[in-house]
C-alpha positions as CSV (number, residue, x, y, z in Angstrom):
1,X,-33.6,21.3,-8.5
2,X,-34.3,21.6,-4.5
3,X,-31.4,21.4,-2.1
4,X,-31.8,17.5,-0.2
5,X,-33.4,18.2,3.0
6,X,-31.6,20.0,5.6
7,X,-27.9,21.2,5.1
8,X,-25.3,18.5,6.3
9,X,-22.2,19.7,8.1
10,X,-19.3,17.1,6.4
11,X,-20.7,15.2,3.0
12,X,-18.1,12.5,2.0
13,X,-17.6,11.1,-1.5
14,X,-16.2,7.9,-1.7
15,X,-17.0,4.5,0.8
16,X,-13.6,3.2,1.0
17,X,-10.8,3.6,3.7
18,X,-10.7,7.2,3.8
19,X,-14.1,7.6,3.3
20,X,-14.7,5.7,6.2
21,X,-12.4,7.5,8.3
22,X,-13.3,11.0,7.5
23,X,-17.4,10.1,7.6
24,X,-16.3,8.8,11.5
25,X,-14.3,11.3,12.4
26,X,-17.4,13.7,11.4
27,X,-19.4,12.1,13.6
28,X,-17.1,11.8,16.2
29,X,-16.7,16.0,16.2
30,X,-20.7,15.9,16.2
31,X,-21.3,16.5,13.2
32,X,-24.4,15.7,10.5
33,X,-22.5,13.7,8.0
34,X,-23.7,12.1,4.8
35,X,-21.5,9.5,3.5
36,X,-22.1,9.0,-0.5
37,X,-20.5,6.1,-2.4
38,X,-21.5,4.8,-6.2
39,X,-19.5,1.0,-4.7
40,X,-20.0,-1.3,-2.1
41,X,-19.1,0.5,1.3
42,X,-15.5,-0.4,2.4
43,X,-14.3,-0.2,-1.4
44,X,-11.1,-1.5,-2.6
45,X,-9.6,-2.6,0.4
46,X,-12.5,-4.9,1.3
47,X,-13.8,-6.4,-1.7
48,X,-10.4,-6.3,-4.0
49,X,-7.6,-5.2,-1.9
50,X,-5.9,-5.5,1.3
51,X,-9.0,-8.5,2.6
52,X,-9.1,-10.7,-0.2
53,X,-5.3,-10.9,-1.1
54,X,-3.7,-11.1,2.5
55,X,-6.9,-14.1,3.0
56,X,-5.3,-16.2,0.0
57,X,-1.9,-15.4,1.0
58,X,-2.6,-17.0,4.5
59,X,-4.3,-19.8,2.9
60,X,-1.9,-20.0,-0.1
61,X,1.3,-20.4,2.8
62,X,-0.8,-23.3,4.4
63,X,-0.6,-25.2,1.2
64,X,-4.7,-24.8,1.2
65,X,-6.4,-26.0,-1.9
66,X,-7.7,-23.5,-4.4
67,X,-11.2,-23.7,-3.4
68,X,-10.5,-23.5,0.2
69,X,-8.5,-20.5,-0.2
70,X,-11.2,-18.5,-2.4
71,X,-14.2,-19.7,-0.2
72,X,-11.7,-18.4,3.0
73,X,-11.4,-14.9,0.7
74,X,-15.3,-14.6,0.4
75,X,-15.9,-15.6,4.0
76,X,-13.2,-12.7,5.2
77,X,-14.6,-9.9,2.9
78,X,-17.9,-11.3,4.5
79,X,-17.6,-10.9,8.0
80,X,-15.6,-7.2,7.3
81,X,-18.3,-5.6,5.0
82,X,-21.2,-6.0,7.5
83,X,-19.2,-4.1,9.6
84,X,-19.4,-1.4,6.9
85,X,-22.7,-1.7,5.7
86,X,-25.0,1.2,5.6
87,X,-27.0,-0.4,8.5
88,X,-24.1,-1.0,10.6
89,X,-23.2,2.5,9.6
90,X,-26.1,4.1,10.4
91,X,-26.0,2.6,14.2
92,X,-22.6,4.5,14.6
93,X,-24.5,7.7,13.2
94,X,-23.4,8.4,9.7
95,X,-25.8,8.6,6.8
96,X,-25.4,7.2,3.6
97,X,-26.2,7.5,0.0
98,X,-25.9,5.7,-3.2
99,X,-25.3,7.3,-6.4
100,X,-22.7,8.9,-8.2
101,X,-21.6,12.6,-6.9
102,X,-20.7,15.0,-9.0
103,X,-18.8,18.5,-7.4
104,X,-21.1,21.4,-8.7
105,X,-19.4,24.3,-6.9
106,X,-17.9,25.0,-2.9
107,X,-20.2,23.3,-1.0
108,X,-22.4,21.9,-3.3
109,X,-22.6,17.9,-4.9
110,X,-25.0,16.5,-6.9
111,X,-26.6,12.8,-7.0
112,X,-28.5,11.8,-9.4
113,X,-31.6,14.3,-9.2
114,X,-31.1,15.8,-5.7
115,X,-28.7,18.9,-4.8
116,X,-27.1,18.1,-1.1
117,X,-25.1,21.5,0.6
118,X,-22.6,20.7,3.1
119,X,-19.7,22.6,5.2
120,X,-17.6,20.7,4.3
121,X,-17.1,18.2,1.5
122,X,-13.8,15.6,1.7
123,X,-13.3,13.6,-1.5
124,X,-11.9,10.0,-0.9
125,X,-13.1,8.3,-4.6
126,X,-9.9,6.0,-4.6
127,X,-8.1,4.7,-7.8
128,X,-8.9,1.5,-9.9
129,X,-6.4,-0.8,-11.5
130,X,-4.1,1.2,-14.7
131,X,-4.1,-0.8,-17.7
132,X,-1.3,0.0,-20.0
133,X,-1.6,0.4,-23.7
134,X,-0.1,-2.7,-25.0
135,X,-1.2,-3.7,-28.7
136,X,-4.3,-6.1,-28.2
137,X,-4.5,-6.2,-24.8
138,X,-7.9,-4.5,-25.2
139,X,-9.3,-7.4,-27.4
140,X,-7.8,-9.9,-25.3
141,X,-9.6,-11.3,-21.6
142,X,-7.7,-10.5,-18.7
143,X,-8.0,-9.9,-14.9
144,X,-6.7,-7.6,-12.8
145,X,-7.4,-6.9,-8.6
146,X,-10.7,-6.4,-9.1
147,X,-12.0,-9.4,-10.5
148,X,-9.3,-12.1,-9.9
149,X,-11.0,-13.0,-6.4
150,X,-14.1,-14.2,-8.8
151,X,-12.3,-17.0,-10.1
152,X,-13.9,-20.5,-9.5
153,X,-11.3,-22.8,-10.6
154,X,-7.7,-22.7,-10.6
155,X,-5.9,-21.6,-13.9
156,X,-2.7,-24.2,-15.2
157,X,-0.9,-21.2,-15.7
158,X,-0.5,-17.4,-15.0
159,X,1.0,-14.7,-16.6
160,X,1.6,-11.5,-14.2
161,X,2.0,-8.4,-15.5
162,X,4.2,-6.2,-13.4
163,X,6.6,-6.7,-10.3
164,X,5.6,-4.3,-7.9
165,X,3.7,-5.3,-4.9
166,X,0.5,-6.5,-5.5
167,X,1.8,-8.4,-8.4
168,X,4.6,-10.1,-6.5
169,X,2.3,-11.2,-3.8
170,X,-0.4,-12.7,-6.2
171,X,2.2,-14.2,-8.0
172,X,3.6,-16.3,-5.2
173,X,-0.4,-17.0,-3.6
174,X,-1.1,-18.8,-6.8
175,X,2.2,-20.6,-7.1
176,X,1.5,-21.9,-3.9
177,X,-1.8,-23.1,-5.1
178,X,-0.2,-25.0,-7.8
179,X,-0.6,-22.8,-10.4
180,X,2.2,-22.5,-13.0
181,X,3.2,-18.6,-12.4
182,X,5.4,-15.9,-15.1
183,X,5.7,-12.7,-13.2
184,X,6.7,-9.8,-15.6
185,X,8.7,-6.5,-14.9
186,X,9.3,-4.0,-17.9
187,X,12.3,-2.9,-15.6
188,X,15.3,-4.7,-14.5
189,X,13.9,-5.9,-11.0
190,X,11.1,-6.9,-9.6
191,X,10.1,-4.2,-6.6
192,X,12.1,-1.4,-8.5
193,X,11.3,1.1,-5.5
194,X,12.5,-1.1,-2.6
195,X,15.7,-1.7,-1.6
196,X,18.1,-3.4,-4.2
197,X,18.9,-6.2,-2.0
198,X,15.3,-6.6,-0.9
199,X,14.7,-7.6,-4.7
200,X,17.4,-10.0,-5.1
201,X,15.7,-11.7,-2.0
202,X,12.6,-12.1,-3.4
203,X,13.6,-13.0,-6.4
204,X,15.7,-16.0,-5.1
205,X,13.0,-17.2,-3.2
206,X,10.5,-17.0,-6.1
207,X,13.1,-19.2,-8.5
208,X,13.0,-21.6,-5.5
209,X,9.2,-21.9,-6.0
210,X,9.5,-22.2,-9.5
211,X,7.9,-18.7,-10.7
212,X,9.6,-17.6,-13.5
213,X,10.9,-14.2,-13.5
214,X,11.0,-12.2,-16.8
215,X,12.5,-8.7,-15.8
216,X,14.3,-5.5,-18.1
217,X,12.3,-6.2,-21.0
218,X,8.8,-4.7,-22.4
219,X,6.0,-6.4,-23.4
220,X,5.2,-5.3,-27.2
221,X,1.5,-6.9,-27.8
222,X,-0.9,-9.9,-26.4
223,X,-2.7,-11.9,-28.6
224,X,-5.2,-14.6,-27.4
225,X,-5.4,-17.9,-29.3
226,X,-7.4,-21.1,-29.0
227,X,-7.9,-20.4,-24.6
228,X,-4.1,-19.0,-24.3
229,X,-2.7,-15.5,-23.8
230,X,0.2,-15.1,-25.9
231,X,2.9,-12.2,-24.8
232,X,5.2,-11.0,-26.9
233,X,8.6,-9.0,-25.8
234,X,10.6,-6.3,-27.5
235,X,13.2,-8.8,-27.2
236,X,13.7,-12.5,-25.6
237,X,10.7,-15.2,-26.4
238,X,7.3,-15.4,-25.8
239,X,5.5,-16.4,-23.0
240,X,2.0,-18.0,-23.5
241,X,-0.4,-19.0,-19.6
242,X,-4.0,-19.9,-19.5
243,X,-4.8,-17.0,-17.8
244,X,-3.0,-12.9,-17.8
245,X,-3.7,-10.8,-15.0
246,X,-2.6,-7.1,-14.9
247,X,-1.0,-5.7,-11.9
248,X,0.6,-2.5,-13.2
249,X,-0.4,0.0,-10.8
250,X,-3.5,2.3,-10.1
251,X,-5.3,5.6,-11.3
252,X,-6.8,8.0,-9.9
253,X,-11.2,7.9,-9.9
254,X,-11.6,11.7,-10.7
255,X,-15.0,11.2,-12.8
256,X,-17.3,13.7,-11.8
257,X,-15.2,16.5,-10.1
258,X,-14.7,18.9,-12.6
259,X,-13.4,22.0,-11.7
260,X,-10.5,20.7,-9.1
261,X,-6.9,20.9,-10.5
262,X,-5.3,17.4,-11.0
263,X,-1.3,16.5,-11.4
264,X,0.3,15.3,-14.4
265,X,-0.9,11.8,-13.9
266,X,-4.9,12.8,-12.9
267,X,-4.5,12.8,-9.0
268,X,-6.6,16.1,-7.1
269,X,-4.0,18.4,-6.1
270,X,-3.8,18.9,-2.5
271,X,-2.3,21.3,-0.3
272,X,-0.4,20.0,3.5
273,X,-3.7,20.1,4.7
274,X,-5.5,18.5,2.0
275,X,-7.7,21.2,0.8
276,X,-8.1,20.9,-2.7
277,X,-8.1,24.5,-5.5
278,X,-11.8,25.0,-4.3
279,X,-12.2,26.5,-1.1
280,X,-13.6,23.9,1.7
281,X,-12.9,20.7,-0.8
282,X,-10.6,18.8,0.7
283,X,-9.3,15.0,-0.5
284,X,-8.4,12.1,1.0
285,X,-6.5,8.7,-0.1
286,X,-5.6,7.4,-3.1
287,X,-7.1,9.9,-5.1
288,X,-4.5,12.2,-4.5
289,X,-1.4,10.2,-5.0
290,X,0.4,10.8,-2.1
291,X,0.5,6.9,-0.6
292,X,-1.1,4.5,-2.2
293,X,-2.3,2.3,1.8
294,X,-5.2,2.1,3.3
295,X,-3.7,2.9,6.6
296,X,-2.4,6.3,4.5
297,X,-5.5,6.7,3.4
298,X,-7.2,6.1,6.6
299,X,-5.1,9.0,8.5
300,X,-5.8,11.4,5.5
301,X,-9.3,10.9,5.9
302,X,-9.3,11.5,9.5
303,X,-7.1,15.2,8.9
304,X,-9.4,15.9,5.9
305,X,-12.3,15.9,7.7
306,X,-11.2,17.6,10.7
307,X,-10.0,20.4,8.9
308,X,-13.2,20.7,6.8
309,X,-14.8,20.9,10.1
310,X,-13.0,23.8,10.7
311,X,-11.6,24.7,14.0
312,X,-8.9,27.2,15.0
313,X,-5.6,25.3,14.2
314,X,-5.8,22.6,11.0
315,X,-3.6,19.5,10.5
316,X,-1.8,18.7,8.1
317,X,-0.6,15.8,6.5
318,X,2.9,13.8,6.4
319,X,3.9,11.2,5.1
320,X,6.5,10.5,7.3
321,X,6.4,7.7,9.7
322,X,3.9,6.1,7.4
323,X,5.4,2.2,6.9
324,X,5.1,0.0,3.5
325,X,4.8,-3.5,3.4
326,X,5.1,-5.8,0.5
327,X,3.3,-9.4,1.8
328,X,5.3,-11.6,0.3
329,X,7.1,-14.5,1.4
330,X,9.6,-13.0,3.1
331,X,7.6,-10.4,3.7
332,X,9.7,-6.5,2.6
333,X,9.0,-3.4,5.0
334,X,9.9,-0.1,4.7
335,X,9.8,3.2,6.3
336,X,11.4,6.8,5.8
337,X,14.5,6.8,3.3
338,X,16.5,3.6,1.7
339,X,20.1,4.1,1.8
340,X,20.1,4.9,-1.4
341,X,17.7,8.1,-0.8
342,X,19.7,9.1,2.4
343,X,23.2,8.9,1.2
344,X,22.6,12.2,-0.1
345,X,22.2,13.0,3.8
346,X,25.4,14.6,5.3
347,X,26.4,12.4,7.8
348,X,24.1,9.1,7.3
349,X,25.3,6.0,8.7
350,X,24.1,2.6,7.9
351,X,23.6,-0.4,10.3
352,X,23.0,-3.7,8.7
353,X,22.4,-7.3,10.1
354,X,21.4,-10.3,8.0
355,X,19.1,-12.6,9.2
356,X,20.9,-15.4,9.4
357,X,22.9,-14.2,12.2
358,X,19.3,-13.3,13.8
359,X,18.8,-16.6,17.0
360,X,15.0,-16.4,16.0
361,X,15.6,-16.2,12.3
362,X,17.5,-19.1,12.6
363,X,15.3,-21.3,15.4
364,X,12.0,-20.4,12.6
365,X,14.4,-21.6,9.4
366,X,13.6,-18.4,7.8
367,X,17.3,-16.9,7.5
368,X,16.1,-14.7,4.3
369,X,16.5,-11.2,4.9
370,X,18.4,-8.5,6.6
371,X,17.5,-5.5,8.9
372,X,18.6,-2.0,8.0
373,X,18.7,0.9,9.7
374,X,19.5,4.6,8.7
375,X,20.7,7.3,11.4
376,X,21.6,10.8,10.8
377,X,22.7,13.7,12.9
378,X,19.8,15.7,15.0
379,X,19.8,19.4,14.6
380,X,22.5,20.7,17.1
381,X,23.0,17.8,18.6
382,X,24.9,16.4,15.9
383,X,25.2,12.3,16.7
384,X,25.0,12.7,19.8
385,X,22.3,9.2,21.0
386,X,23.3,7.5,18.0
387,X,21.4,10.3,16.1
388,X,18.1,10.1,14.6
389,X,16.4,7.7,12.7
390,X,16.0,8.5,9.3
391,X,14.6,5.0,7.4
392,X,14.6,1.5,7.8
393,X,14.3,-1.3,5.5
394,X,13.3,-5.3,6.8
395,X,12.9,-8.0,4.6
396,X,11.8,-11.0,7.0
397,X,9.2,-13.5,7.9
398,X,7.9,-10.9,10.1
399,X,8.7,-7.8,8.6
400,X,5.6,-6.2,8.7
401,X,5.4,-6.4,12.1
402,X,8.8,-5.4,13.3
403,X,8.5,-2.0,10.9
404,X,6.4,-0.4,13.5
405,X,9.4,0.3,15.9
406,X,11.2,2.0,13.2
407,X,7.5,4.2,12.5
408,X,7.4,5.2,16.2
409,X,11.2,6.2,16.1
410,X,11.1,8.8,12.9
411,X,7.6,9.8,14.0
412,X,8.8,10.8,17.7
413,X,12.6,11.9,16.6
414,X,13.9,9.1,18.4
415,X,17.2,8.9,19.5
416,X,18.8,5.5,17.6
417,X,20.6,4.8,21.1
418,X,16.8,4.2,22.7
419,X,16.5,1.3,19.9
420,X,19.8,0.1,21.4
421,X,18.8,0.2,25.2
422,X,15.3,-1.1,24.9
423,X,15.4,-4.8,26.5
424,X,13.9,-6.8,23.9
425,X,12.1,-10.5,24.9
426,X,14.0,-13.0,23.2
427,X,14.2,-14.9,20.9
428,X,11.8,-12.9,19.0
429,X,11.9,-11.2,15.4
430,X,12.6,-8.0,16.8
431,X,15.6,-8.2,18.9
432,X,17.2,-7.6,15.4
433,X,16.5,-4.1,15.5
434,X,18.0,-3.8,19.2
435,X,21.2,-5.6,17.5
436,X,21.4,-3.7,14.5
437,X,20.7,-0.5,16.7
438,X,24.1,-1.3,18.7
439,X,26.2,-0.9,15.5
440,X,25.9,3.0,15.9
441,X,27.7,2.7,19.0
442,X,30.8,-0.1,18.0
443,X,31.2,-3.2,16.4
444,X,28.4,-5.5,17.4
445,X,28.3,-9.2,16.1
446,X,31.6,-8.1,14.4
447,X,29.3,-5.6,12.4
448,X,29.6,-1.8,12.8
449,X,28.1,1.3,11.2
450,X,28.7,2.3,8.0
451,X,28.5,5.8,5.6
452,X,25.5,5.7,3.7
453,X,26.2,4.6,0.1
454,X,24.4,4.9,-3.1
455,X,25.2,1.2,-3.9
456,X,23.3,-2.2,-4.1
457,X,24.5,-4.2,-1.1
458,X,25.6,-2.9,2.0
C-alpha cells in the first residue's frame, strides 16, 4: 500500500464540532490539512444535536404545529450544513475525505485502500446515543437523537427515557406540540447533576404542562404490543405511549483506533494538552469524556490542533469557565461548582435571589427561577472584593444567556465586587446577577450572603 500523495501537516478524524475547529485552526497556522469523516460534515450537532432540537424548541414555545416545527428543523440543519460542506470547506482551504480512518501507528491512518502520513493527527470521532440493557428493548422500535428528527407525523404519546438534558428538553418540545409526554428518571430527580432546586423547578413547570414525571425507579423490561411500547418498573405500574425514545446519555465512537488507551467507560485518555498514549495523537470533543458541548468540543479542537502543530509553548485544556445549559423552559445554566460541590471550599459564601423579586422577571411573567452565585477567598487576599467567583447556577427564561457573565468572571479571576459595581441596563435579565452580586457586601433586597451548604435549598 503507497502513502496518499504528498504528506499532510494536520490530518483530522472526525467532521463534527471539533473536527471542524481543529481542521480551521490548521489552516489558519498554514498548514496542509486533510479533514476525514465517515458522516455528514458538521456531525451530531448539525444533523441530530444542538440544530435540530433548539429549531423545535423555538417552534414548539410558539405553539407551532408539528409539521411546521419539523419542516423549520430541516430548513435550519439546511442552511448550516452548506456551510460545512466539503465545497464550502474546500473554499476556506481544508481538504476532505470520506471513509472510515483507522489509526495504524504515530502518524500514520488508513482509509479504505490508501495510507495518508501526517504531523499531526487530532481525533474528534464524537459519541452516539448509549442504549441501556433493558430486557427487550433490543426487539422493540425506538428512537433516540439521531433519528427522532425523521418523524413525519406526530405520535399520541411519548415515553422518554431519561431526565437529563436532552431528554427534558424533547420532552417538553413534544408536549408543546400536543403530544401526550412520560419523561422517565431511574434516579430520584430529573437533572440529577444540576442544582437540587433547579430540578424541583423544572419539574413544577413540567406537571403544569401535563408531562408526567416518573422518577427513583428503574425500568425492568419493554415489550411492544399491537403499535404500543409497554414499560415495565421494578416497582410502581406500567406505562404504555405510542412511541419510546431513549435519551440516556452518549458513548464514546472509538471504532478503529486501536492502540490508544481508553477510560473505564471507552473514552481516549488524554493528557492537559490532549495528546493521547501515542506520541503526536492528540483528541478532541466528545470522544474523550471531558464535556460533553459542542462549544467544549469546539475549544478542544482548536488546542488539539495547535499543539499537534507544534510550536514552542503547548496549550492545554480546562474545563473551567466552560458554561452548561439545559434548554428547557425555564431554561437551567451552570458554570464552575454548585453549592453543593463548593461547600467543601473553606470559606464559600452563597448569594441567592429568586426570580420573582427580579423587576424584569416579573414585567416578562416568568418568575420561575433563581440566580446563585458562589464566592470564595482569592489566594492572599482572602475576601478582600467580595472574593472570587467560584460557580454560578441560573434557572430563568434567559439563563443561557445571562451565564456568560459568570464564565468571564471565573475565567479572568474576577473579583465578585466588579459583578456588584458594573451598571447594568435595566430592566433586563441580568441585572440579577448585579443584585445578587451585592449580597457579598450586606443585606441587599433584605437578602445577604450565606456559608455554603451541602443542602437542597438555599
Amino acid at each position: 500500500m503507497k502513502p496518499d500523495t504528498g504528506r499532510h501537516d494536520l490530518v483530522v478524524v472526525g467532521g463534527g464540532a471539533a473536527g471542524l475547529a481543529a481542521a480551521r485552526t490548521g489552516v489558519s497556522r498554514g498548514a496542509r490539512t486533510l479533514l476525514v469523516s465517515d458522516g455528514p460534515i458538521g456531525g451530531d450537532c448539525t444533523f441530530t444535536g444542538c440544530v435540530p432540537s433548539k429549531t423545535l424548541i423555538e417552534h414548539a414555545a410558539r405553539r407551532a404545529g408539528f409539521g411546521e416545527a419539523m419542516a423549520a428543523v430541516r430548513a435550519a440543519v439546511a442552511r448550516i450544513a452548506a456551510t460545512e460542506s466539503p465545497r464550502a470547506l474546500a473554499d476556506e482551504g481544508i481538504q476532505t475525505l470520506a471513509g472510515r480512518a483507522e489509526l495504524s501507528g504515530p502518524g500514520r491512518i488508513q482509509v479504505g485502500g490508501r495510507r495518508i502520513e501526517a504531523a499531526g493527527i487530532v481525533i474528534a470521532t464524537g459519541a452516539r446515543p448509549a442504549v441501556p440493557p433493558i430486557p427487550g428493548l433490543a426487539e422493540t422500535p425506538y428512537l433516540t437523537s439521531e433519528n427522532v428528527f425523521d418523524l413525519t407525523g406526530a405520535p399520541s404519546s411519548l415515553a422518554v427515557l431519561g431526565g437529563g438534558a436532552i431528554g427534558c428538553e424533547l420532552a417538553q418540545a413534544f408536549a408543546r406540540l400536543g403530544v401526550r409526554v412520560t419523561l422517565i428518571e431511574a434516579r430520584d430527580r430529573l437533572l440529577p447533576g444540576e442544582d437540587p432546586e433547579a430540578s424541583r423547578i423544572i419539574e413544577d413547570a413540567f406537571a403544569r404542562e401535563s408531562i408526567t414525571v416518573r422518577t427513583g425507579g428503574r425500568v425492568t423490561a419493554v415489550k411492544a404490543t399491537s403499535g404500543r411500547v409497554r414499560l415495565e418498573f421494578e416497582r410502581g405500574a406500567p406505562a404504555e405511549a405510542e412511541r419510546l425514545l431513549v435519551a440516556g446519555g452518549r458513548t464514546p465512537s472509538t471504532g478503529g483506533l486501536t492502540g490508544l488507551p481508553v477510560d473505564e467507560r471507552g473514552h481516549l485518555v488524554v493528557d492537559g494538552r490532549l495528546e493521547t498514549g501515542m506520541p503526536g495523537v492528540y483528541a478532541a470533543g466528545d470522544v474523550t469524556g471531558l464535556l460533553p458541548f459542542t462549544h467544549a468540543a469546539y475549544a478542544m479542537g482548536r488546542i488539539a490542533a495547535s499543539n499537534a502543530l507544534g510550536g514552542r509553548r503547548k496549550e492545554s485544556f480546562t474545563t473551567k469557565g466552560i458554561p452548561r445549559v439545559v434548554f428547557t423552559d425555564p431554561e437551567v445554566a451552570q458554570v464552575g461548582l454548585t453549592e453543593r460541590q463548593a461547600a467543601a471550599s473553606k470559606g464559600a459564601r452563597v448569594a441567592y435571589l429568586p426570580m420573582d423579586e427580579v423587576d424584569r422577571a416579573i414585567t416578562a411573567g416568568a418568575t420561575d427561577g433563581f440566580v446563585k452565585l458562589i464566592a470564595g477567598p482569592r489566594p492572599l487576599l482572602g475576601g478582600l472584593g467580595g472574593g472570587r467567583l467560584l460557580g454560578a447556577t441560573i434557572v430563568a427564561a434567559r439563563a443561557g444567556e445571562m451565564i456568560h457573565e459568570g464564565a468571564l468572571a471565573i475565567r479572568t479571576g474576577m473579583f465578585t465586587g466588579r459583578l456588584a459595581q458594573t451598571v447594568h441596563a435595566y430592566p433586563t435579565w441580568s441585572t440579577a446577577i448585579q443584585q445578587a452580586a451585592a449580597q457579598f457586601f450586606g443585606v441587599y433586597g433584605h437578602r445577604t450572603a450565606h456559608p455554603a451548604a451541602d443542602g437542597d435549598v438555599p
